[in-house]
C-alpha positions in Angstrom: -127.3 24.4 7.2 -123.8 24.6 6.5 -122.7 25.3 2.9 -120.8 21.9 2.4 -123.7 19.8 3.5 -126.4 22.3 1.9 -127.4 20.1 -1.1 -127.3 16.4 0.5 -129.4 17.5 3.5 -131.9 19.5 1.4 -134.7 16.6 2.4 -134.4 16.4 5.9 -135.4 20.3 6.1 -138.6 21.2 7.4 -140.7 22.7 4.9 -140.9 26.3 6.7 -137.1 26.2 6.7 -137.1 25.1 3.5 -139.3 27.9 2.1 -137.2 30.3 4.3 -134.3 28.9 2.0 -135.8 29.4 -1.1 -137.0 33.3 -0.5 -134.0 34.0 0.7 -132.0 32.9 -2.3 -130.0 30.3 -0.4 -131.2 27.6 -2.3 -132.6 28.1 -5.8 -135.9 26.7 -7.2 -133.7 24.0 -9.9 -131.5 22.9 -6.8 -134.3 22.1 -4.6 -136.2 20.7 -7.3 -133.3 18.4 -9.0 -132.1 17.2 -5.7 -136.0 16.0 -5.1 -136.3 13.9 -8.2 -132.8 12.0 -8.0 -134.6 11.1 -4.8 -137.4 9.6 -6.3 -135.6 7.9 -8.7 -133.8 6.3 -6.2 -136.3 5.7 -4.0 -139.4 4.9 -6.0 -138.9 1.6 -7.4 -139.1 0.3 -4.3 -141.9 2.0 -2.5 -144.6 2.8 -5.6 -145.0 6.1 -3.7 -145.6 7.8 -7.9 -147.1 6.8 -10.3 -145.9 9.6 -13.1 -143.0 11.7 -12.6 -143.1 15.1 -14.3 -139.1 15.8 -13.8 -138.3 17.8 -16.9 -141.7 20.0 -16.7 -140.5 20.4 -12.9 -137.1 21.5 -14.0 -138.6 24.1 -16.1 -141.4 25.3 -13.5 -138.0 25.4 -11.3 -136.2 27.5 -14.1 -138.7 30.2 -14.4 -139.7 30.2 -10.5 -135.5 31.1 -10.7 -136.2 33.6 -13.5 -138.7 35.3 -11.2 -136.6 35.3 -7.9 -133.7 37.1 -10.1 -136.3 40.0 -11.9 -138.4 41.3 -9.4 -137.9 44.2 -7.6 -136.8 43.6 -3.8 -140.5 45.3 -2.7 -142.0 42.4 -4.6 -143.4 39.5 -2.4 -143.3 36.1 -4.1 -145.8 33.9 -4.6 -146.5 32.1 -0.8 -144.6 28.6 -2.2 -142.2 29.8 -4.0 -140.5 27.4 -5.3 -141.6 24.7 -2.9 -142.1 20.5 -4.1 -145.1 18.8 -3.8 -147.2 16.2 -5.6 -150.8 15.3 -6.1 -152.5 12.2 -5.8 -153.8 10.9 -8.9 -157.1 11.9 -8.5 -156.3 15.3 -8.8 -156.3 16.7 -12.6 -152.8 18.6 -13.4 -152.9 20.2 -16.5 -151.0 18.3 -19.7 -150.4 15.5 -16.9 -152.8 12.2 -17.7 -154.8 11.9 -14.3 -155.2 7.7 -14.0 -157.9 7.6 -10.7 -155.9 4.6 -10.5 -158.2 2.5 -12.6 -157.1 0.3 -15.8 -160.8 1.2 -16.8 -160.2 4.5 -18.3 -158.7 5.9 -21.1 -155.0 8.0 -20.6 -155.6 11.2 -21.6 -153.5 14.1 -20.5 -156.3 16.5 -18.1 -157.0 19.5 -20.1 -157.1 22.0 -16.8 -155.7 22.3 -13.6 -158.2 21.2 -10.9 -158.8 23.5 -8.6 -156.5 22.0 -5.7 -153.7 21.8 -8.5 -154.3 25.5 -9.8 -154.7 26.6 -5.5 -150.7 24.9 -5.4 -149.2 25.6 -8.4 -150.6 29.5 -8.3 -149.4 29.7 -5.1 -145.9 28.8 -7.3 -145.9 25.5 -5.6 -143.9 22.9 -8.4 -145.4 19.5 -9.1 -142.9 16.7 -9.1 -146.0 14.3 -10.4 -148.8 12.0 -9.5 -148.9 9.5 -6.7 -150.4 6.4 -6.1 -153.9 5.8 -5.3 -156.7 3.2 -4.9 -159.0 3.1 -8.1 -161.1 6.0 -8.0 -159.8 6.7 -4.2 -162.2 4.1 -2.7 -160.1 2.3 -0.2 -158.1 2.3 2.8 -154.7 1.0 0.9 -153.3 2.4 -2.5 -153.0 -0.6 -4.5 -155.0 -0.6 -8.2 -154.4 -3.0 -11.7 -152.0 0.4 -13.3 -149.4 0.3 -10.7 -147.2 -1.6 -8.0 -148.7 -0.7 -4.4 -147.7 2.2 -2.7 -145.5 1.1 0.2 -144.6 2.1 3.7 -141.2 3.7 4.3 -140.9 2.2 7.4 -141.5 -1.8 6.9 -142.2 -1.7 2.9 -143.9 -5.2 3.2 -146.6 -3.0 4.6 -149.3 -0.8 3.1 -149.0 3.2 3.5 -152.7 3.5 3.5 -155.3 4.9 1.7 -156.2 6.8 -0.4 -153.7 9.7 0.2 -151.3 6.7 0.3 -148.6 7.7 -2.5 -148.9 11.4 -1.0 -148.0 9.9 2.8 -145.4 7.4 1.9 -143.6 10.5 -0.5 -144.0 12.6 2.6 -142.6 10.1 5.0 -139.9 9.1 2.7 -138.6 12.6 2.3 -139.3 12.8 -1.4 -141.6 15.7 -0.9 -141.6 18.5 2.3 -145.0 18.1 2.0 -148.1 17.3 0.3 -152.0 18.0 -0.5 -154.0 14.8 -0.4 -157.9 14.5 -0.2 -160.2 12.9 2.8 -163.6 11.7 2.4 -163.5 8.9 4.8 -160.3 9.7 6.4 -158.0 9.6 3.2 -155.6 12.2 4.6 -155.7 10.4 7.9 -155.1 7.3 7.7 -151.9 6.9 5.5 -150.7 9.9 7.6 -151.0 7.3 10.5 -149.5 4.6 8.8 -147.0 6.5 7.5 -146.0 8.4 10.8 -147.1 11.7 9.8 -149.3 14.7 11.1 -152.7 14.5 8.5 -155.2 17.3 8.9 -158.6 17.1 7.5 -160.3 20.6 7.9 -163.9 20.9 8.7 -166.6 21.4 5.2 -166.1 24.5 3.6 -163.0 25.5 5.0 -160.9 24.1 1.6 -162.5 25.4 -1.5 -160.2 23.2 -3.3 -161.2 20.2 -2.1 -162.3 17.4 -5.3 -164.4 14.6 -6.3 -166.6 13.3 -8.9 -170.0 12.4 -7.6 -170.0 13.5 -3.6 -173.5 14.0 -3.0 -172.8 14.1 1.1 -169.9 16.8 0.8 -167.6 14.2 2.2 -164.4 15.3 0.5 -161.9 18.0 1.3 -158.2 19.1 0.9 -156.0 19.0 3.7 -151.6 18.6 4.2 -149.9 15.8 4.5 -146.9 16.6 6.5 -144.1 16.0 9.4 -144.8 19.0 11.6 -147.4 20.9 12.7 -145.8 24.1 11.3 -145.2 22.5 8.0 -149.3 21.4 8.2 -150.2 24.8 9.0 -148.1 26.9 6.3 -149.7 24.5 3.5 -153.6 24.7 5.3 -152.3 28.7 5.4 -152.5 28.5 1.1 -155.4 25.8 0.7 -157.6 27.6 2.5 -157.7 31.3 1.5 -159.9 32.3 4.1 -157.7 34.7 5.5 -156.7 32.7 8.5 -152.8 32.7 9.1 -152.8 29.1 10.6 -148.8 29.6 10.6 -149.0 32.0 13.2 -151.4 30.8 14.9 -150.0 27.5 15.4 -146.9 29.1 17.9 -149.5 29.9 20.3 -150.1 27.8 23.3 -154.0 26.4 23.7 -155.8 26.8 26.9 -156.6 23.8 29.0 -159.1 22.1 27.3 -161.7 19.2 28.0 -161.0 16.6 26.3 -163.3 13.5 25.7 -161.9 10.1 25.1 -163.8 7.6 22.8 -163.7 4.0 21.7 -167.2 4.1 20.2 -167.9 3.5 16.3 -170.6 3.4 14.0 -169.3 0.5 12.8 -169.3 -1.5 15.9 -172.8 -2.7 15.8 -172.2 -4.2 12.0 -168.6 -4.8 12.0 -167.9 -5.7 16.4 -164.2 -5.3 16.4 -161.5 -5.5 19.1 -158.2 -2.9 18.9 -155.3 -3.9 18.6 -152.9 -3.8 21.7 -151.0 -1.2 19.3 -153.8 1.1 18.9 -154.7 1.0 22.9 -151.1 2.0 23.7 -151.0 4.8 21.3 -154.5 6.1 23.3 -152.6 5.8 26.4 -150.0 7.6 24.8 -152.0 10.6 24.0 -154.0 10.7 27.4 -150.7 11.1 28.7 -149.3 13.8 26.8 -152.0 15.7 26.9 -152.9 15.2 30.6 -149.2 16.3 31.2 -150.1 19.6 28.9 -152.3 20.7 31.2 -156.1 19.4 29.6 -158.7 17.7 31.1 -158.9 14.1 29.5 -161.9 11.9 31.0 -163.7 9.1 28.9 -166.8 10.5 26.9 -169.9 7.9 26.1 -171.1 8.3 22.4 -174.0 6.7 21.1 -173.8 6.3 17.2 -177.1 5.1 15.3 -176.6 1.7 13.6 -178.5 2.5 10.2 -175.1 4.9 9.9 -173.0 1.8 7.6 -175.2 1.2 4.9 -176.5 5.3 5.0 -172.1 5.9 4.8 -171.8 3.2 2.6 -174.1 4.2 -0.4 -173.1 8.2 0.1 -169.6 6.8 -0.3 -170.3 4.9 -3.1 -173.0 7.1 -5.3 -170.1 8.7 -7.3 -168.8 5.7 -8.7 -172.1 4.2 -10.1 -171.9 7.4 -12.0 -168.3 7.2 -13.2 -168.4 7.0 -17.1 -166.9 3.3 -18.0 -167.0 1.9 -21.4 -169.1 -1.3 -21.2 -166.0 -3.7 -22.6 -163.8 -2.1 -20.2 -166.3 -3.0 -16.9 -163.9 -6.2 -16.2 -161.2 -3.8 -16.0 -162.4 -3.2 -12.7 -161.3 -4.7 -9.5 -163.7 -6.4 -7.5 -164.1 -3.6 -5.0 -164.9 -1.1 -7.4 -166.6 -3.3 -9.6 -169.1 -4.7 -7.0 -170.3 -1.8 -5.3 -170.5 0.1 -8.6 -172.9 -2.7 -9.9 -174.9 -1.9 -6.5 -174.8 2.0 -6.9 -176.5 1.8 -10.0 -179.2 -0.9 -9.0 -180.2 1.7 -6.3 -182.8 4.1 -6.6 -182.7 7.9 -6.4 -185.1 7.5 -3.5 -182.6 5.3 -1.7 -180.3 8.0 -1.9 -182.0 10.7 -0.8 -183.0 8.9 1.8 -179.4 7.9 3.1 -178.1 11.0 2.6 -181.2 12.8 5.3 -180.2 9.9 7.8 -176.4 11.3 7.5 -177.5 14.9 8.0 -179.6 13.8 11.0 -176.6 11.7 11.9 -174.6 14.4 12.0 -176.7 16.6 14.1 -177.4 14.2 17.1 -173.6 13.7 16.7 -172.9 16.9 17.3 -174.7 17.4 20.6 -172.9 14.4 21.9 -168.9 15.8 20.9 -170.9 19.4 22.1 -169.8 18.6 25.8 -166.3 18.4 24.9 -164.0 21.2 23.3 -161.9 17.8 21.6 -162.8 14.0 21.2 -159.5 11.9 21.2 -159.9 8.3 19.5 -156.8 6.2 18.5 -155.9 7.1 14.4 -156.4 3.4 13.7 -157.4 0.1 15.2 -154.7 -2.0 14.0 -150.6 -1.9 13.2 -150.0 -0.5 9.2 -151.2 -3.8 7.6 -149.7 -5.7 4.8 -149.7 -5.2 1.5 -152.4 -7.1 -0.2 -154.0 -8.0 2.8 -157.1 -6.3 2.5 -157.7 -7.8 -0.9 -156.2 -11.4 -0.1 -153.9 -11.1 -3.5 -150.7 -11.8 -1.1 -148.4 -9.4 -3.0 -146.4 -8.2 0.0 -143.1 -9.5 1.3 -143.6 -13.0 0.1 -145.1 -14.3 4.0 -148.4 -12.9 3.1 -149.9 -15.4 0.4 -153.1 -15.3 -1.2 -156.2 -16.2 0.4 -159.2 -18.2 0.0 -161.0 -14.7 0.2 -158.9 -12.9 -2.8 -161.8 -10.9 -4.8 -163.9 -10.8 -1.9 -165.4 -7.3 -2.2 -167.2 -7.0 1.0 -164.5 -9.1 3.3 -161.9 -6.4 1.8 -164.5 -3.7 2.8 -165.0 -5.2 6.0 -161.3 -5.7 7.1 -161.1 -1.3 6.2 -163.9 -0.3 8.1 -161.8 -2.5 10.7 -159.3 -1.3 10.5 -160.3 2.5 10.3 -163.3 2.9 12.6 -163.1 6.5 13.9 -162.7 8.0 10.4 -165.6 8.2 8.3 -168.3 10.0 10.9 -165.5 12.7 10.8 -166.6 13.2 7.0 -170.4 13.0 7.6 -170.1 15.8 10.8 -168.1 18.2 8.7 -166.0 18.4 11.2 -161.8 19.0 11.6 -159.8 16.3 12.9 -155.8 15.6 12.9 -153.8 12.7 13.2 -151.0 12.8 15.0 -148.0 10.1 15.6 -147.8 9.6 19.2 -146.6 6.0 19.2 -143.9 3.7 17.9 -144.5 0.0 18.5 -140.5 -0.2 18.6 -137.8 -0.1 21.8 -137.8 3.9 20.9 -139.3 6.7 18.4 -138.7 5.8 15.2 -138.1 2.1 15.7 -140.9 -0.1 14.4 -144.1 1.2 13.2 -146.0 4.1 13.8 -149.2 4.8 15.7 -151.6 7.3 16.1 -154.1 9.4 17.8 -156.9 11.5 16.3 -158.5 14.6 17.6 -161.7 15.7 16.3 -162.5 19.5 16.8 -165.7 21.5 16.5 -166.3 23.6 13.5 -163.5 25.8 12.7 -160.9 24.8 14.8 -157.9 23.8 12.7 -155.5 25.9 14.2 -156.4 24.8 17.8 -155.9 21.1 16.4 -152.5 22.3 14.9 -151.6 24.3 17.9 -152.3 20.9 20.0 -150.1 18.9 17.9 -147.4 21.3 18.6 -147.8 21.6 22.0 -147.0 18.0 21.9 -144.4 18.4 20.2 -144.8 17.4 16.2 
């Protein structure tokens, strides 16, 4: 980067050359960081990607990351993000920072502690720019909540930049931040990354120790990067993980052929029969063909899913808010979504739960023997085109074409169009399993033009850097 042009192009370096930058001394901590906030408060008003801004706390994280890069002694290594932007989503607790969980239920009160995916970041000397948006208590598909305008896609902001990871994806996408944690428990790191254009990795259970939510009695949820490369994916899995693995190097390395198993089926389809979009077909012909022309055998793989999976899914996903603690006067607060299957989780027995949550782990093992004959399974990321915002919910508060419905406030018809939308996700989540999503598509003339569309590989346990070194080998 040549020296006249270093500071305006900061943003549109990767996030390994940016770190390069930064341990180097070419670019200082307070120059990356300042030239990252005047582009979110440029940017922001328009595209809801934050919902709190921590700019003068940054600046001073950025001062004394500065003060450390001038002090140590050249035999010193720094911290493994030195100096590097990101942001949480606001589920994630950030200590002196008030954590909303994007509900106008509960109270604003600053968290007391890091979380632990905050204190993994910021020890690794990682600087948070702030908090992005999120559905209320990350439920849905879409970031949009009663505390905030709607998160927004970068490329056609009259669209929605998914859920719940959605603020985190659109920053990403938008170049606000290199890159950024989010969380997946029913493809939350996947599908904004979709929508958004980006590479989203959700590694398998256990592989994150970082990974957070309140009331998860399936161990659904875990950490993963939001990101634009591969490379940039793998350097931030290299920190949330701490297992040792160096996903960064690994991710260079070309894969061997691999067999490859292609996959419409859902375990929605027998509750929720849906058809793809055109889109979402020509982003899975997409894929076939990259990756048939990289050498791996790609042939269609029959998977038979059990239909009691929705409703076992459903009140897993749903156990944690029936427990959230909610002042009785503040119920109405609520949207309907939350507010309806909350009322359910608590109507439901403990024996209900148990018992959905043996189905999943049976679930998970005859799903297993079926993906077992296949070293990937490729699905498209999504079954429809980024949708509009407020078109889940019917409140019509997109570009102005979109009004609202006869079927605003409809909790299960907004539940419905998700599970729609996003049919490949959620099983990921009950299996344990690793999967990526990766942009192979553009519905315009050329890359870039239009908007974005995906493919998802799902890997067996422990392979994240295989998925990565896929991705790469296609060339993100």
């Amino acid at each position: 980067m040549s020296a006249p042009h270093r500071l305006a192009d900061i943003h549109r370096l990767p996030a390994v050359q940016l770190r390069a930058a930064l341990r180097s001394g070419e670019l200082s901590a307070r120059e990356v960081t300042a030239h990252f906030l005047a582009r979110i408060e440029e940017s922001n008003p328009r595209l809801g990607a934050f919902i709190t801004v921590t700019g003068p706390r940054a600046m001073a994280e950025a001062a004394a990351a500065d003060a450390l890069f001038a002090r140590r002694h050249p035999d010193q290594p720094l911290p493994p993000l030195h100096g590097m932007p990101v942001a949480f989503k606001d589920l994630t607790d950030v200590a002196g920072v008030v954590s909303t969980h994007g509900s106008a239920a509960l109270d604003r009160r600053p968290a007391p502690a890091d979380g632990a995916l905050a204190a993994a970041l910021r020890g690794a000397g990682a600087i948070s720019l702030g908090k992005t948006q999120v559905p209320e208590f990350g439920l849905t598909a879409y970031s949009e909540n009663r505390i905030a305008p709607p998160s927004r896609n970068p490329h056609a902001l009259s669209r929605s930049s998914g859920g719940s990871s959605g603020g985190s994806a659109a920053a990403v996408a938008a170049e606000l931040v290199p890159f950024a944690p989010g969380t997946d428990g029913g493809g939350s790191i996947r599908i904004p990354a979709a929508a958004c254009g980006l590479l989203g990795l959700k590694p398998g259970r256990g592989v994150v120790p970082a990974g957070e939510s309140s009331g998860d009695p399936a161990g659904l949820v875990v950490a993963g990067p939001l990101a634009r490369s591969a490379a940039d994916a793998a350097m931030l899995l290299d920190v949330l993980a701490a297992n040792g693995a160096n996903y960064l190097d690994a991710v260079g390395r070309v894969p061997a052929p691999l067999r490859i198993g292609v996959s419409l089926d859902s375990p929605w389809a027998g509750i929720f029969p849906f058809t793809p979009d055109p889109e979402a077909l020509d982003a899975l012909d997409t894929g076939v063909r990259l990756l048939t022309a990289a050498g791996h055998d790609v042939g269609e793989a029959q998977i038979r899913y059990d239909n009691r999976y929705p409703d076992a899914f459903t009140t897993a996903w749903t156990a944690g808010v029936g427990a959230a603690r909610i002042a009785p006067h503040r119920e109405a607060l609520l949207t309907p979504l939350t507010r309806t299957f909350r009322r359910r989780a608590q109507q439901r027995s403990a024996a209900k739960l148990n018992e959905c949550l043996a189905f999943l782990r049976q679930f998970e093992r005859d799903t297993l023997a079926q993906y077992s004959d296949w070293d990937l399974i490729l699905t498209p990321a999504l079954a429809q085109t980024p949708r509009p915002v407020g078109w889940f919910t019917g409140t019509g508060h997109g570009d102005g074409r979109w009004p609202a419905s006869e079927w605003a406030g409809d909790a299960d018809g907004d539940y419905r169009r998700q599970c729609e939308f996003a049919p490949w996700s959620s099983m990921v989540n009950v299996c344990g399993l690793p999967a990526v999503s990766i942009p192979v598509h553009w519905t315009g003339s050329s890359p870039g033009a239009g908007l974005p569309m995906g493919i998802q590989l799902i890997g067996r346990p422990g392979s994240e850097a295989l998925l990565l070194q896929v991705a790469a080998q296609l060339g993100f």
